[in-house]
C-alpha positions in Angstrom: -52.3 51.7 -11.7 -49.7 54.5 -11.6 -51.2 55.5 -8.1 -50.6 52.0 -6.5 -47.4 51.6 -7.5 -46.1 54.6 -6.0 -48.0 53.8 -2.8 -46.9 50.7 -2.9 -42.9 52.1 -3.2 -43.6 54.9 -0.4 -44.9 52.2 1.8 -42.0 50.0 1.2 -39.2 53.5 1.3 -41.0 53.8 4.5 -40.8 50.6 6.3 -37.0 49.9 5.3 -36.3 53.0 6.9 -38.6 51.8 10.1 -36.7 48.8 9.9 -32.9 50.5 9.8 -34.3 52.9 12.7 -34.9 49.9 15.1 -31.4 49.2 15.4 -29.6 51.1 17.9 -25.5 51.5 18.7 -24.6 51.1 22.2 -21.6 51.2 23.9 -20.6 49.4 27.2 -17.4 50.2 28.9 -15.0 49.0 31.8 -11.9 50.0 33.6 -9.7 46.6 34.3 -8.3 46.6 37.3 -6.2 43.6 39.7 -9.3 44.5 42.2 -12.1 43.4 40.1 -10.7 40.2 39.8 -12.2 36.9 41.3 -10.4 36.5 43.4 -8.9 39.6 43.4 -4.7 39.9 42.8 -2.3 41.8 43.7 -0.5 44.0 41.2 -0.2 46.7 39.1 -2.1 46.0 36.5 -4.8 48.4 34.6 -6.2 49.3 31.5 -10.1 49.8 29.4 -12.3 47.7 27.7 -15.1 50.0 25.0 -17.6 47.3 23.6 -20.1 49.1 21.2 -23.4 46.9 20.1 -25.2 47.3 17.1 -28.7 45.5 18.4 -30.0 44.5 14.8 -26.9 42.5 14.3 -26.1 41.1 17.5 -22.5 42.5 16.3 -20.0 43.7 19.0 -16.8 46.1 18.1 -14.2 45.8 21.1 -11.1 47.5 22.2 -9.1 46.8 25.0 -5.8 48.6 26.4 -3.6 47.1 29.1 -0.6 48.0 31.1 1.4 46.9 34.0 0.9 43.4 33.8 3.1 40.6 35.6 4.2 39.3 32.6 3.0 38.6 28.8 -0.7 37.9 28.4 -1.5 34.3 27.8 -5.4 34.8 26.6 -8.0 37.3 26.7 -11.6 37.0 26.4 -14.9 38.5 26.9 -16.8 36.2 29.8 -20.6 36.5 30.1 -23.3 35.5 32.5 -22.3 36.6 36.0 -22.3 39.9 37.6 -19.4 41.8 39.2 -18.1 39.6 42.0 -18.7 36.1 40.1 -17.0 34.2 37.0 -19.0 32.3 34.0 -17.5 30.8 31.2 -16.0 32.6 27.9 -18.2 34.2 25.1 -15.8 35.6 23.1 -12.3 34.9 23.0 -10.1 37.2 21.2 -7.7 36.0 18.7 -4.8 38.3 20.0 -4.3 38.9 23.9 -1.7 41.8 22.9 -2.7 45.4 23.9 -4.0 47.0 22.2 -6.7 44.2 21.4 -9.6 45.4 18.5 -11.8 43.2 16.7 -15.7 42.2 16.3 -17.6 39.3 16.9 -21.4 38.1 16.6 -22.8 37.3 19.9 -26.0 34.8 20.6 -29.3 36.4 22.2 -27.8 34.8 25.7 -25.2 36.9 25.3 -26.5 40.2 24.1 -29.2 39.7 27.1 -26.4 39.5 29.6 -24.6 42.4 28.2 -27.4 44.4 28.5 -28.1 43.3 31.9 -24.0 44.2 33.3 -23.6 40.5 33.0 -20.3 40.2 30.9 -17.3 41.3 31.5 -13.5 41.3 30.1 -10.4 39.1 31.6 -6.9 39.2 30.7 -5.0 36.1 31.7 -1.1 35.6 32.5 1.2 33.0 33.5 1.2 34.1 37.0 -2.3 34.5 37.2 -4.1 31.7 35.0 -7.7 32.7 36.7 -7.3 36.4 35.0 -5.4 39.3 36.0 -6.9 41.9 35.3 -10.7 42.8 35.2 -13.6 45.1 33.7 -17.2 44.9 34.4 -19.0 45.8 30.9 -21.1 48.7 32.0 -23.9 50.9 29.4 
């Protein structure tokens, strides 16, 4: 009896730690820029964007830094479903557009699919440019 019950707690030791080996961190990055926008604008505007993933949680850590905007930021937001070059709709919107901008959020499989794929990317709006003034591509 003895016997089983230690196999039976080194079988289960070993898949919990399978199971907590599965899940990966990765990190996805972007430099904003007035270029990148669609359409592109004209200014000054720049900054980063760092998303890191955990996979087993779907969970997303961000931080984005801004500078040389036209004015305030009205919203910011992480958009996802279209590729460099195209807009889609907002996945996550953060609860704070001031830079520096931190915080986590859950995303769907959708989501997580299109970040993996280059699919998402960050958009800082302003007053003078409600379509997003600055830009980053999420990129592995």
């Amino acid at each position: 009896m003895r016997k089983t019950t230690l196999a039976a707690i080194g079988l289960l030791a070993t898949a919990l730690t399978w199971g907590y080996s599965q899940a990966a961190m990765e990190t996805f990055k972007g430099t904003l820029s007035t270029a990148a926008e669609v359409p592109p604008v004209t200014g000054s505007g720049s900054g980063s964007a760092s998303v890191t993933l955990d996979t087993a949680t779907k969970t997303i850590t961000y931080n984005v830094t801004y500078t040389g905007l036209s004015g305030p930021a009205a919203a910011a937001h992480i958009h996802c479903g279209a590729a460099a070059g195209a807009n889609s709709g907002v996945a996550v919107a953060f609860p704070s557009a001031a830079s520096p901008i931190s915080g986590s959020a859950t995303l769907t499989d959708a989501q997580m699919a299109d970040l993996e794929a280059g699919k998402c990317y960050v958009n800082v709006h302003t007053a003078a440019n409600k379509g997003g003034e600055v830009r980053a591509q999420l990129q592995k």
